[in-house]
N, CA, C and O of each residue as an XYZ file, in Angstrom:
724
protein
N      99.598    128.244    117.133
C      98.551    129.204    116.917
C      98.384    130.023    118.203
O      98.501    129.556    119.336
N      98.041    131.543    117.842
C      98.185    131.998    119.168
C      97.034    133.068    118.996
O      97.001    133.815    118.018
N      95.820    133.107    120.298
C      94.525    133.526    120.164
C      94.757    134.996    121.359
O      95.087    135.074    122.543
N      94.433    135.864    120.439
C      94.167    137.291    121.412
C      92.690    137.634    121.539
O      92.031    137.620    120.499
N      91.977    137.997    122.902
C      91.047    138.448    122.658
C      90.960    139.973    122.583
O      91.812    140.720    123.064
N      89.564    140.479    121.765
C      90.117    141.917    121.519
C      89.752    142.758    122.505
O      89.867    142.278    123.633
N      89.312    143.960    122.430
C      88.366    144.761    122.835
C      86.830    144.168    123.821
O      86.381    144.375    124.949
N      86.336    143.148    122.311
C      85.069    142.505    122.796
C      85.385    141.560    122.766
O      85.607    141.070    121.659
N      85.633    140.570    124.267
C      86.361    139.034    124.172
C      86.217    137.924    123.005
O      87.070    137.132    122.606
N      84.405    138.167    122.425
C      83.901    137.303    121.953
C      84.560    137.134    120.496
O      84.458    136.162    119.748
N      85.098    138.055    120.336
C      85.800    138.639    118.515
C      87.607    138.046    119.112
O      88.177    138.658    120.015
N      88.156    137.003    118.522
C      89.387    136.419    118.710
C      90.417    137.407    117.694
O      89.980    138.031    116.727
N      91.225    137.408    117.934
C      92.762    137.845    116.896
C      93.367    136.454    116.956
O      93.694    136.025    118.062
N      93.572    135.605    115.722
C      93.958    134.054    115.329
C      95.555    134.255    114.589
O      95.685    134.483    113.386
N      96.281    134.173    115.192
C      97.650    134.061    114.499
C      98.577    133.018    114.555
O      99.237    132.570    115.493
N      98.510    132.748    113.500
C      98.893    130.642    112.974
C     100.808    131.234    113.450
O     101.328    132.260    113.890
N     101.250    129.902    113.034
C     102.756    129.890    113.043
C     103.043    129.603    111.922
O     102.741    128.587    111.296
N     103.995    131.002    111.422
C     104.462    130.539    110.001
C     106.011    130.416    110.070
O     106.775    131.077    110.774
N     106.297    129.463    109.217
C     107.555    129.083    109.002
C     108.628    130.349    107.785
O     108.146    130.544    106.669
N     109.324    130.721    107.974
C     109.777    131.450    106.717
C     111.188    131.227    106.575
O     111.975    131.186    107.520
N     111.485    131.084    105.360
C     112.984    131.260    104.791
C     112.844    132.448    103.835
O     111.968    133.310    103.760
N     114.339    132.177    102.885
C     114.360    132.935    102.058
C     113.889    132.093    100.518
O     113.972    132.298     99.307
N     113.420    131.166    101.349
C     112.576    130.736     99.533
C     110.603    131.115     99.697
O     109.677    131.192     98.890
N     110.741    131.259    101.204
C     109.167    132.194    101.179
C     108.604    131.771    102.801
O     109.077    132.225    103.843
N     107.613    130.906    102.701
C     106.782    130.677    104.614
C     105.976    129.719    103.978
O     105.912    129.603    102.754
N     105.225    128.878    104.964
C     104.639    128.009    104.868
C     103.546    128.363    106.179
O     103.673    129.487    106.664
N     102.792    127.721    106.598
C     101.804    128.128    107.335
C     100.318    127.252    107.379
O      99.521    127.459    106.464
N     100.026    126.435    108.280
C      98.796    126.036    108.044
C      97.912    127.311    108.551
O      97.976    128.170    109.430
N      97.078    126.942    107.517
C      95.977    128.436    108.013
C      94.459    127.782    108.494
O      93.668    128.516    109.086
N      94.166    126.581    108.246
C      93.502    126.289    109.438
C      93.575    124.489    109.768
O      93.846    123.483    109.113
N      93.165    124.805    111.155
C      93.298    123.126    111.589
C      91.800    123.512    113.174
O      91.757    124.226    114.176
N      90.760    122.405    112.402
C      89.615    122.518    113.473
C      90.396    121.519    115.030
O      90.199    121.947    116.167
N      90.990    120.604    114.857
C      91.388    120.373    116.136
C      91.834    121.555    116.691
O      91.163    122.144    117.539
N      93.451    122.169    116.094
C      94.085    123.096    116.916
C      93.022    124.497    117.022
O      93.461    125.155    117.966
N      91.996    125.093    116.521
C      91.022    125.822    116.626
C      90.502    125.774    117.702
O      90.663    126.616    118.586
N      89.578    124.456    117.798
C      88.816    124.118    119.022
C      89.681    124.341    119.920
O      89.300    125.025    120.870
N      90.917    123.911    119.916
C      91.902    124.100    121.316
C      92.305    124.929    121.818
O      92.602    124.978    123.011
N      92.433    125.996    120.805
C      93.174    127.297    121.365
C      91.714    128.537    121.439
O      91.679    129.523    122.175
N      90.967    128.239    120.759
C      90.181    129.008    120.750
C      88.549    128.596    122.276
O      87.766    129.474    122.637
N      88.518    127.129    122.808
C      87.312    126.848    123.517
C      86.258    126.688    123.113
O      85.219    126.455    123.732
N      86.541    126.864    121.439
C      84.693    126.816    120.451
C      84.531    124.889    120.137
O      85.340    124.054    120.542
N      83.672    124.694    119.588
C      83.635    123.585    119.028
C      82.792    123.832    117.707
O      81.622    123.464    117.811
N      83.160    124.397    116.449
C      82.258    124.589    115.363
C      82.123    123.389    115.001
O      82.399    122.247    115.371
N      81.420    124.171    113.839
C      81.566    123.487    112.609
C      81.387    124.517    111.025
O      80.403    125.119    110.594
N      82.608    124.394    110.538
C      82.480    125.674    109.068
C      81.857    124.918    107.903
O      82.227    123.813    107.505
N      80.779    125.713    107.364
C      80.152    124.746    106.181
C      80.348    125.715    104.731
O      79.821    125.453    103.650
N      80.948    126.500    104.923
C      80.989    127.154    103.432
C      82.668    128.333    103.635
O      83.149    128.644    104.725
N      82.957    128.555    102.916
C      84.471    129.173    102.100
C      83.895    130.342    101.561
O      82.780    130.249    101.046
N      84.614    131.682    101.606
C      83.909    132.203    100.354
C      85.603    133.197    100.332
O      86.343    133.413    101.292
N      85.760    133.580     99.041
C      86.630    134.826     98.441
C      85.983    135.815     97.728
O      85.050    135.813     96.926
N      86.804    136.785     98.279
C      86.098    138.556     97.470
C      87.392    139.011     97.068
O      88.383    138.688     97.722
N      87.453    139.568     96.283
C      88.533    140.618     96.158
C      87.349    142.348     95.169
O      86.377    142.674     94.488
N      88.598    142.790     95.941
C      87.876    144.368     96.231
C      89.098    145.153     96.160
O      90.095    144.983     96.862
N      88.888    146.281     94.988
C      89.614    147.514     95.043
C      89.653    148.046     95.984
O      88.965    147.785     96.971
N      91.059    149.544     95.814
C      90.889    150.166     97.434
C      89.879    151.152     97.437
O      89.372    151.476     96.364
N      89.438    151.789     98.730
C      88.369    152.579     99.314
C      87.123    151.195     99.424
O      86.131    151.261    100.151
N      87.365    150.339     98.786
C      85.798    149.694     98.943
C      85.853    149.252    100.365
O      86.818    148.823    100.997
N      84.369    149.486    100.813
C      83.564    149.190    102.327
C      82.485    148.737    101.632
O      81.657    149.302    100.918
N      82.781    146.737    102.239
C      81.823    146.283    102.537
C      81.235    146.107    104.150
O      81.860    145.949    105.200
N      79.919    146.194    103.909
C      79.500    145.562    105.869
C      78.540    146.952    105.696
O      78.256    147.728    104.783
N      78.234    146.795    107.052
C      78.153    146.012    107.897
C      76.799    145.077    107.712
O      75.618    145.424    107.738
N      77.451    143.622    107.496
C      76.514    142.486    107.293
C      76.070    141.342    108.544
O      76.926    140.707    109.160
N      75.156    141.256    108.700
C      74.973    139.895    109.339
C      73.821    139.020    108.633
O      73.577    139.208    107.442
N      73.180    138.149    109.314
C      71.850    137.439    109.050
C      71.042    137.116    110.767
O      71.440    136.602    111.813
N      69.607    137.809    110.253
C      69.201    137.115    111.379
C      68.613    136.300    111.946
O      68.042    136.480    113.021
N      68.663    134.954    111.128
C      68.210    133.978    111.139
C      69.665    133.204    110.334
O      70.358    133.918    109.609
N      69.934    132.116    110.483
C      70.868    131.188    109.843
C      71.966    131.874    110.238
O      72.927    131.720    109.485
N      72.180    132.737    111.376
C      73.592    133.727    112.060
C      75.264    132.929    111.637
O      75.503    131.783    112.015
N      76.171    133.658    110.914
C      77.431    133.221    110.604
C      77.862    133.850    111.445
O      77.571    134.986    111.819
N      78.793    132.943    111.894
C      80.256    133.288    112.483
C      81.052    132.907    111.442
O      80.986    131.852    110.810
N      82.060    134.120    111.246
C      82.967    134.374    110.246
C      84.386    133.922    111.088
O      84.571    133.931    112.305
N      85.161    133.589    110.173
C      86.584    133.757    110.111
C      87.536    133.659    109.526
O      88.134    132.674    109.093
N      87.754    134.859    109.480
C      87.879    135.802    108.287
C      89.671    136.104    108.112
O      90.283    136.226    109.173
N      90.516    136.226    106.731
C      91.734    136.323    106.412
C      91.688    137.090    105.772
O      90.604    137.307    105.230
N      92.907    137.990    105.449
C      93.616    138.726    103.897
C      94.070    137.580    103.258
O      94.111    136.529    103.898
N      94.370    137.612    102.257
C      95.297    136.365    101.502
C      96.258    137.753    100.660
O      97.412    137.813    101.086
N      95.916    138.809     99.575
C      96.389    139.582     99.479
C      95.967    140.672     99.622
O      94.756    140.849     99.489
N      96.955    141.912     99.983
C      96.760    143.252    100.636
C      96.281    143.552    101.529
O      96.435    142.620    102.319
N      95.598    144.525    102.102
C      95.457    144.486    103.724
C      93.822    145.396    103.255
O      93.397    145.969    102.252
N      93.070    144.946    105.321
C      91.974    145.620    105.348
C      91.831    145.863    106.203
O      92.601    145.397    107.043
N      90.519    146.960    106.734
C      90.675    147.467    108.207
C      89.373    146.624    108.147
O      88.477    146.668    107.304
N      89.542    145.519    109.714
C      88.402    144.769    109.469
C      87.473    144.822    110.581
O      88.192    144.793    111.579
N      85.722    144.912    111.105
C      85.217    145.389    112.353
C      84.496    144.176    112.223
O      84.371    143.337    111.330
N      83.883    144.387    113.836
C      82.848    143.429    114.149
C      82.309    144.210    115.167
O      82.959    144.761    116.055
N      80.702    144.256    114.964
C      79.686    145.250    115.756
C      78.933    144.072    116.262
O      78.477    143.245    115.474
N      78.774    143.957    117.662
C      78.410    143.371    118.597
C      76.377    143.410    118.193
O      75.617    144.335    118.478
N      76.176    142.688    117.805
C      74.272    143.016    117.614
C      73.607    142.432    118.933
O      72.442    142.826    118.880
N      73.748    141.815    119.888
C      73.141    140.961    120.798
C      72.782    141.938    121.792
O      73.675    142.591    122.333
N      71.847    142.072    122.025
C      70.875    142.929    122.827
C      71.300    142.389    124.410
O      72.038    142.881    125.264
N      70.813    141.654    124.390
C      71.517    140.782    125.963
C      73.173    141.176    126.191
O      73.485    141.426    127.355
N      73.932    141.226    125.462
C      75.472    141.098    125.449
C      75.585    142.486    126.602
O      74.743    143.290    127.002
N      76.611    142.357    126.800
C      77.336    143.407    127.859
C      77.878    144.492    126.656
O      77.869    145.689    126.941
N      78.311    144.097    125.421
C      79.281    144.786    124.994
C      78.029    145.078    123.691
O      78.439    145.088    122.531
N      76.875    145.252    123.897
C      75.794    145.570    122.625
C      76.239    146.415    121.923
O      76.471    147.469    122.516
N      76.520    146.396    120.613
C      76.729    148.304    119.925
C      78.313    148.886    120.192
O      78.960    149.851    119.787
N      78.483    148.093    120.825
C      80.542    148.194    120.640
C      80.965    147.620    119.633
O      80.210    146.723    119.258
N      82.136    147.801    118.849
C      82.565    147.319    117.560
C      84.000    147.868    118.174
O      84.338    148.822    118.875
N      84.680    146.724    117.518
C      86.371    146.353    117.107
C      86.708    146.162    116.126
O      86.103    145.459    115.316
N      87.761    146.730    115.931
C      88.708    147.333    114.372
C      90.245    146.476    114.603
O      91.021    146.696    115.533
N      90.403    145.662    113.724
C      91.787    145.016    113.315
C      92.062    145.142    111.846
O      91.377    144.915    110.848
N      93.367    145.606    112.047
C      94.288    145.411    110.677
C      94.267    144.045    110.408
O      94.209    143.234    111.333
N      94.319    143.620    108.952
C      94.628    142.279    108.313
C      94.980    142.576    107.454
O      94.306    143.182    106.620
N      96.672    142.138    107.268
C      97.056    142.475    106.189
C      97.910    140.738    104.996
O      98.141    139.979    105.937
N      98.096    140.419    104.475
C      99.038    139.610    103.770
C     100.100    139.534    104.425
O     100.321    138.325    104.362
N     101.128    140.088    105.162
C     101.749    140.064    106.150
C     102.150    140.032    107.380
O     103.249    140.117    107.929
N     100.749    139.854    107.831
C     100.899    139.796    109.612
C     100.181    138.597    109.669
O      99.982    137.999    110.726
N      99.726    138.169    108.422
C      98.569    136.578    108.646
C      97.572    136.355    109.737
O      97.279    135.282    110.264
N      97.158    137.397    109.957
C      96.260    137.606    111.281
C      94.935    136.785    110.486
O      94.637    136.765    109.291
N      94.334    136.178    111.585
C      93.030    136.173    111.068
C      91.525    136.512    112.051
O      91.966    136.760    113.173
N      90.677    136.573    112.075
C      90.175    137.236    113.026
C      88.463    136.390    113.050
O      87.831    136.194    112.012
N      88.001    136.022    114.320
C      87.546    135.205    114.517
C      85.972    136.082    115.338
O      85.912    136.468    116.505
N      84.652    136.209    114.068
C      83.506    136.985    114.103
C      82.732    136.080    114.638
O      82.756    135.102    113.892
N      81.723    135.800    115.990
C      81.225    135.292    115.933
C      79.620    135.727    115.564
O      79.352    136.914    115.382
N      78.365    134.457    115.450
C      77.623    134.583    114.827
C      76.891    135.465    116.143
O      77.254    135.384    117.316
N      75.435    136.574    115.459
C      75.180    137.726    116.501
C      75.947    139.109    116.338
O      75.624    140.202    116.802
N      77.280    138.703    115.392
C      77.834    140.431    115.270
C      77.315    140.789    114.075
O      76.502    139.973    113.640
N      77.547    141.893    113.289
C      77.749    142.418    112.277
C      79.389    142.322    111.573
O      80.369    142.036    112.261
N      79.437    142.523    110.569
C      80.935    142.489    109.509
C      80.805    143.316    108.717
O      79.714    143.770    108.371
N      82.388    143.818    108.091
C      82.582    144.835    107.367
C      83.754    145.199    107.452
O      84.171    145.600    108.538
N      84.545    145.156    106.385
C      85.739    145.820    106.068
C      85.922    147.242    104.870
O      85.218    147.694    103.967
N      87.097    147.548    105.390
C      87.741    148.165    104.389
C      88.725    148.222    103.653
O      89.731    148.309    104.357
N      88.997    148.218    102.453
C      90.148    147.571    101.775
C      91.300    148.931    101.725
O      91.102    149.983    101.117
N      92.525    148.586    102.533
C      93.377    149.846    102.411
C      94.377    149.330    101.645
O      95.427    149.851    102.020
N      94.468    148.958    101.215
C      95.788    148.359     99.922
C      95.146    148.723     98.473
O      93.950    148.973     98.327
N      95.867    148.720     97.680
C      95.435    149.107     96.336
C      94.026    148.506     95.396
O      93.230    149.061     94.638
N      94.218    146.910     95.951
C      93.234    145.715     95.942
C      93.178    144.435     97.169
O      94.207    143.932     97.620
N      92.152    144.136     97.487
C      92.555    142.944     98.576
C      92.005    141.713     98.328
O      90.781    141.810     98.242
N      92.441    140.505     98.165
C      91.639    139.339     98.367
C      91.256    138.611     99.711
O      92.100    138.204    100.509
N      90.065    138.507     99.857
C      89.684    138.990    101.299
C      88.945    136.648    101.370
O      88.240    136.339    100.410
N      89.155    135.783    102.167
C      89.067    135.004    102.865
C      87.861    134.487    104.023
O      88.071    134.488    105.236
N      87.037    134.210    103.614
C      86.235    133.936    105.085
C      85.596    132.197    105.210
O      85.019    131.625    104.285
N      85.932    131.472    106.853
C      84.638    130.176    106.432
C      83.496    130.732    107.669
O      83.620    131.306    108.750
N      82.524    130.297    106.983
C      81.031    130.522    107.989
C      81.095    129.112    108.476
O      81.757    128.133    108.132
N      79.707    129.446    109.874
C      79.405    128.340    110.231
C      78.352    128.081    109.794
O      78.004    126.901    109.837
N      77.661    128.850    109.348
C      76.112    128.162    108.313
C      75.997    129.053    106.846
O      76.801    129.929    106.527
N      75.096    128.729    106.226
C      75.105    128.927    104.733
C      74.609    130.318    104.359
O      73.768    130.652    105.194
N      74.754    131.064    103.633
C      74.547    132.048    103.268
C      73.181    132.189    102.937
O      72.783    131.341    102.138
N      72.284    133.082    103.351
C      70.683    132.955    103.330
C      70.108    134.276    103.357
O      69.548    134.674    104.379
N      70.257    135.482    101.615
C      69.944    136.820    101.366
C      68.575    136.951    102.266
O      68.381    137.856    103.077
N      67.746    135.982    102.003
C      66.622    136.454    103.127
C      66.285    137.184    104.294
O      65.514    138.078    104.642
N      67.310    136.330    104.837
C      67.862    136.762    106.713
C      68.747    137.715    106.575
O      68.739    138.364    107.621
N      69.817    138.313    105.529
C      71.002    138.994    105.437
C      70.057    140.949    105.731
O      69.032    141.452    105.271
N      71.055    141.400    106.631
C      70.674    142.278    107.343
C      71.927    143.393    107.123
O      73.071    142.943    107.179
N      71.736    144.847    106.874
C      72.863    145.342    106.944
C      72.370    146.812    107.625
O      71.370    147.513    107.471
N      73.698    146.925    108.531
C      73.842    148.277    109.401
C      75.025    149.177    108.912
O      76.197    148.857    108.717
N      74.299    150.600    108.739
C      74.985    151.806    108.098
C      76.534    152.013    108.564
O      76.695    152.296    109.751
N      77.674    151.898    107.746
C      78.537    151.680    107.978
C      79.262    152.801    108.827
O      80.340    152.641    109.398
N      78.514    153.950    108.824
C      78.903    155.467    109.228
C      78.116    155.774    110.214
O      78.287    156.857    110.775
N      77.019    154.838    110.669
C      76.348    155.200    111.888
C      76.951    156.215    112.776
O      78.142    156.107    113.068
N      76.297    157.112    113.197
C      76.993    158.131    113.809
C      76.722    157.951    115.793
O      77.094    158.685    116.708
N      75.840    156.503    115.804
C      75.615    155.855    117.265
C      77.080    155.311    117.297
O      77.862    155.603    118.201
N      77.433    154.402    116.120
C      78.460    153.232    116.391
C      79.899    153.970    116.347
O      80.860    153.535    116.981
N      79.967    155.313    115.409
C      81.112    155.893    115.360
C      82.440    155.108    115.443
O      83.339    155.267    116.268
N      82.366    154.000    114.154
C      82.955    153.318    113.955
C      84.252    154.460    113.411
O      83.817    155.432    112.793
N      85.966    154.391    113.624
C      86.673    155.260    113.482
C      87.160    154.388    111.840
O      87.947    153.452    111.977
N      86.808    154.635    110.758
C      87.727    153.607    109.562
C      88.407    154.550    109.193
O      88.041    155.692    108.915
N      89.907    153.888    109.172
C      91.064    154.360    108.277
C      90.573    154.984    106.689
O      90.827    154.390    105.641
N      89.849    156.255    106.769
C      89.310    156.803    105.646
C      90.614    157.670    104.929
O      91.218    158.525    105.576
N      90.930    157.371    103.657
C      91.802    158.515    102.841
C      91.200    158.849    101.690
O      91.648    159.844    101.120
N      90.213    158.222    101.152
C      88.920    159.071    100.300
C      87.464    158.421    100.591
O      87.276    157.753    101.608
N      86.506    158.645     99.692
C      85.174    158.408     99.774
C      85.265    156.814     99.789
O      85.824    156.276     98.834
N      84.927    156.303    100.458
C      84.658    154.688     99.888
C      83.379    154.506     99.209
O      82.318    155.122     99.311
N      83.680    153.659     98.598
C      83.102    153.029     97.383
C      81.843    151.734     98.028
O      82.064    150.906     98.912
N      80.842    151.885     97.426
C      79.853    151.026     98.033
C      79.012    150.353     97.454
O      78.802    150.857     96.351
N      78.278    149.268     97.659
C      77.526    148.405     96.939
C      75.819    149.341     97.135
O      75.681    150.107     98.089
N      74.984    149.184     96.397
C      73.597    149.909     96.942
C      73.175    149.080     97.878
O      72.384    149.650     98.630
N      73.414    147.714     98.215
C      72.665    146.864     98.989
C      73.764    148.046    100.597
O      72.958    148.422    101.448
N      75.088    148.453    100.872
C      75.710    149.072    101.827
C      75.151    150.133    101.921
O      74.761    150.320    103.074
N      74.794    151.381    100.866
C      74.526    152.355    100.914
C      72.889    152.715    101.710
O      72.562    153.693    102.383
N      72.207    151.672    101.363
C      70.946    151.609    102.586
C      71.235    150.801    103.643
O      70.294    150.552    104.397
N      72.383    150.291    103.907
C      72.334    150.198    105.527
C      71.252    150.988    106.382
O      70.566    151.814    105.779
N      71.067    150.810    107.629
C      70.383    151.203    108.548
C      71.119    151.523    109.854
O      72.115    150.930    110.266
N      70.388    152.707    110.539
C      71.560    152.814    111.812
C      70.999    151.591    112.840
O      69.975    150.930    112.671
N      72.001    151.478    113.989
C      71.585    150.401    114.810
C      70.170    150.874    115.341
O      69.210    150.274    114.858
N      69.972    151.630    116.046
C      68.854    151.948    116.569
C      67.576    151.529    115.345
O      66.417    151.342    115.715
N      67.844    151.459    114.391
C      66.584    151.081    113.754
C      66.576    149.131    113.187
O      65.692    148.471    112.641
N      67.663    148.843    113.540
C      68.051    147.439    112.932
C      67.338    146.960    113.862
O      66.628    147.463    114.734
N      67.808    145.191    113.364
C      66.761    143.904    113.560
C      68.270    143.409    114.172
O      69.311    143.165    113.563
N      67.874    143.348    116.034
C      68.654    142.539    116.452
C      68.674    141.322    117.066
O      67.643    140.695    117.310
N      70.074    140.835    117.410
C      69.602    139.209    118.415
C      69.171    139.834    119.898
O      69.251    140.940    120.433
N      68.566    138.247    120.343
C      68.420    138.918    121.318
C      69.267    139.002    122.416
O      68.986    139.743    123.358
Protein backbone atom coordinates (compact mmCIF):
# COMPACT_ATOMS: atom_id res chain seq x y z
CA UNK A 1 0.00 0.00 0.00
CA UNK A 2 1.38 3.22 -0.85
CA UNK A 3 0.12 6.67 0.94
CA UNK A 4 0.55 10.19 -0.89
CA UNK A 5 -0.18 13.19 0.86
CA UNK A 6 -2.03 15.76 -1.18
CA UNK A 7 -2.17 19.34 -1.44
CA UNK A 8 -3.68 19.35 2.26
CA UNK A 9 -1.45 16.69 4.14
CA UNK A 10 -4.41 15.74 6.20
CA UNK A 11 -6.46 14.28 2.90
CA UNK A 12 -4.15 10.86 2.01
CA UNK A 13 -4.06 9.40 -1.81
CA UNK A 14 -4.31 5.30 -0.63
CA UNK A 15 -3.07 3.05 -3.40
CA UNK A 16 -3.30 -0.79 -2.49
CA UNK A 17 -1.12 -3.31 -4.57
CA UNK A 18 -2.86 -5.01 -7.16
CA UNK A 19 -1.90 -8.11 -8.62
CA UNK A 20 -2.92 -8.48 -12.44
CA UNK A 21 -2.83 -11.10 -15.11
CA UNK A 22 -4.60 -11.73 -18.05
CA UNK A 23 -7.41 -13.51 -16.24
CA UNK A 24 -7.99 -9.96 -14.36
CA UNK A 25 -6.19 -8.40 -10.61
CA UNK A 26 -6.80 -9.16 -7.32
CA UNK A 27 -6.23 -6.56 -4.67
CA UNK A 28 -6.98 -6.25 -1.02
CA UNK A 29 -8.77 -3.02 -0.72
CA UNK A 30 -8.63 -2.73 2.84
CA UNK A 31 -6.56 -4.06 5.78
CA UNK A 32 -6.85 -1.80 9.29
CA UNK A 33 -3.43 -3.18 10.39
CA UNK A 34 -1.66 -2.23 7.04
CA UNK A 35 -3.83 1.26 7.21
CA UNK A 36 -2.78 2.16 10.62
CA UNK A 37 0.78 1.52 9.31
CA UNK A 38 1.13 3.26 6.36
CA UNK A 39 -1.17 5.82 7.04
CA UNK A 40 -0.10 6.87 11.32
CA UNK A 41 -4.06 6.90 12.09
CA UNK A 42 -5.45 4.44 14.46
CA UNK A 43 -9.37 4.34 13.51
CA UNK A 44 -11.93 2.71 13.79
CA UNK A 45 -14.68 2.36 10.55
CA UNK A 46 -18.23 1.65 11.77
CA UNK A 47 -20.38 1.83 8.70
CA UNK A 48 -19.90 0.96 4.58
CA UNK A 49 -22.01 2.76 2.38
CA UNK A 50 -22.48 2.49 -1.82
CA UNK A 51 -24.01 5.12 -4.25
CA UNK A 52 -24.07 4.84 -7.68
CA UNK A 53 -24.78 7.99 -9.69
CA UNK A 54 -25.22 8.92 -13.33
CA UNK A 55 -22.84 11.25 -15.15
CA UNK A 56 -22.86 15.14 -14.42
CA UNK A 57 -24.20 14.18 -10.90
CA UNK A 58 -22.47 16.40 -7.94
CA UNK A 59 -22.88 15.23 -4.78
CA UNK A 60 -21.22 17.31 -1.63
CA UNK A 61 -20.27 19.20 -0.35
CA UNK A 62 -21.24 17.18 2.88
CA UNK A 63 -20.04 16.92 6.31
CA UNK A 64 -21.65 16.59 9.94
CA UNK A 65 -21.05 18.71 12.72
CA UNK A 66 -21.41 16.79 15.37
CA UNK A 67 -20.78 12.79 14.99
CA UNK A 68 -17.77 14.21 12.22
CA UNK A 69 -16.91 11.23 9.48
CA UNK A 70 -13.85 10.62 8.16
CA UNK A 71 -14.43 9.07 4.87
CA UNK A 72 -12.56 6.68 2.80
CA UNK A 73 -13.65 6.75 -0.03
CA UNK A 74 -13.25 4.35 -3.60
CA UNK A 75 -14.65 4.09 -7.29
CA UNK A 76 -15.51 0.45 -7.66
CA UNK A 77 -17.01 1.41 -11.19
CA UNK A 78 -16.26 4.44 -13.48
CA UNK A 79 -14.49 7.34 -12.39
CA UNK A 80 -15.09 10.68 -10.25
CA UNK A 81 -13.58 13.94 -9.64
CA UNK A 82 -13.40 13.65 -5.91
CA UNK A 83 -12.73 16.98 -3.21
CA UNK A 84 -12.24 17.51 0.27
CA UNK A 85 -12.76 21.19 1.74
CA UNK A 86 -10.83 21.66 4.78
CA UNK A 87 -13.80 23.12 7.48
CA UNK A 88 -11.48 23.53 10.65
CA UNK A 89 -11.19 27.03 11.56
CA UNK A 90 -7.97 26.43 13.58
CA UNK A 91 -6.35 24.40 10.54
CA UNK A 92 -3.60 26.18 8.56
CA UNK A 93 -5.15 24.98 5.39
CA UNK A 94 -9.07 26.36 6.43
CA UNK A 95 -11.16 26.76 3.10
CA UNK A 96 -8.54 25.00 0.84
CA UNK A 97 -9.96 22.00 -0.97
CA UNK A 98 -8.23 19.12 -3.05
CA UNK A 99 -9.41 17.48 -6.18
CA UNK A 100 -8.41 13.71 -7.07
CA UNK A 101 -9.36 11.59 -9.90
CA UNK A 102 -10.81 8.08 -8.84
CA UNK A 103 -11.34 6.07 -11.32
CA UNK A 104 -12.00 1.89 -11.57
CA UNK A 105 -8.62 1.83 -12.90
CA UNK A 106 -6.12 3.55 -11.00
CA UNK A 107 -7.80 1.95 -7.63
CA UNK A 108 -6.91 5.03 -5.87
CA UNK A 109 -8.63 5.55 -2.82
CA UNK A 110 -8.61 8.64 -0.95
CA UNK A 111 -8.51 9.13 2.66
CA UNK A 112 -11.19 12.37 4.07
CA UNK A 113 -10.66 13.07 7.33
CA UNK A 114 -13.41 13.94 9.86
CA UNK A 115 -13.65 18.25 9.99
CA UNK A 116 -13.60 18.36 6.00
CA UNK A 117 -16.39 18.61 3.75
CA UNK A 118 -17.05 15.83 0.64
CA UNK A 119 -18.25 15.81 -2.73
CA UNK A 120 -17.79 14.36 -5.94
CA UNK A 121 -18.42 14.35 -9.39
CA UNK A 122 -19.28 11.55 -11.49
CA UNK A 123 -17.30 11.84 -14.96
CA UNK A 124 -17.96 8.43 -16.43
CA UNK A 125 -21.25 7.64 -17.88
CA UNK A 126 -22.35 6.10 -14.29
CA UNK A 127 -20.17 5.51 -11.12
CA UNK A 128 -20.42 3.22 -8.20
CA UNK A 129 -18.94 5.22 -5.68
CA UNK A 130 -17.50 3.24 -2.11
CA UNK A 131 -17.00 4.86 1.24
CA UNK A 132 -16.28 3.46 5.25
CA UNK A 133 -16.91 6.25 7.97
CA UNK A 134 -15.63 6.42 11.25
CA UNK A 135 -18.96 7.18 12.95
CA UNK A 136 -22.59 6.75 11.93
CA UNK A 137 -24.48 8.73 9.76
CA UNK A 138 -26.57 11.43 11.79
CA UNK A 139 -29.05 13.85 9.08
CA UNK A 140 -29.28 16.05 12.15
CA UNK A 141 -25.64 17.16 12.30
CA UNK A 142 -25.31 16.65 8.29
CA UNK A 143 -24.26 20.07 6.97
CA UNK A 144 -23.79 21.04 3.34
CA UNK A 145 -21.54 23.76 1.56
CA UNK A 146 -22.44 25.23 -1.97
CA UNK A 147 -20.65 23.25 -4.32
CA UNK A 148 -19.84 26.40 -6.65
CA UNK A 149 -18.92 28.66 -3.87
CA UNK A 150 -17.30 31.32 -5.60
CA UNK A 151 -14.85 31.81 -2.02
CA UNK A 152 -13.79 28.02 -2.49
CA UNK A 153 -13.56 28.18 -6.38
CA UNK A 154 -13.48 24.72 -6.39
CA UNK A 155 -12.14 24.04 -10.33
CA UNK A 156 -14.69 20.60 -11.25
CA UNK A 157 -14.10 18.88 -14.43
CA UNK A 158 -17.52 20.49 -15.73
CA UNK A 159 -18.76 19.28 -19.47
CA UNK A 160 -22.49 20.10 -18.74
CA UNK A 161 -24.83 21.32 -15.96
CA UNK A 162 -24.58 18.88 -13.12
CA UNK A 163 -27.32 17.38 -11.81
CA UNK A 164 -28.26 17.85 -8.08
CA UNK A 165 -30.10 16.65 -5.15
CA UNK A 166 -32.35 19.80 -3.49
CA UNK A 167 -30.77 18.89 -0.17
CA UNK A 168 -27.02 20.16 -2.74
CA UNK A 169 -28.79 22.82 -4.41
CA UNK A 170 -29.19 24.83 -0.95
CA UNK A 171 -25.82 24.32 0.03
CA UNK A 172 -24.42 27.36 1.68
CA UNK A 173 -21.23 29.33 0.91
CA UNK A 174 -18.42 28.80 3.48
CA UNK A 175 -18.56 32.11 4.89
CA UNK A 176 -22.02 31.44 6.05
CA UNK A 177 -21.53 27.63 7.19
CA UNK A 178 -21.27 25.94 10.60
CA UNK A 179 -17.69 25.18 11.19
CA UNK A 180 -15.15 23.05 13.40
CA UNK A 181 -13.30 24.68 15.36
Amino acid sequence: MKVTPTAIPDVLIIEPKVFGDERGFFLESFNQAAFNQVTGLKLDFVQDNHSRSGQHVLRGLHYQIKQAQGKLVRVLRGSVFDVAVDMRRSSATFGQWVGVELTEGNFRQLWVPAGFAHGFLVTSESADFVYKTTDYYAPEFERCVAWNDPDLAIQWPLSAEPQLSAKDKAGVALRHAEVFA
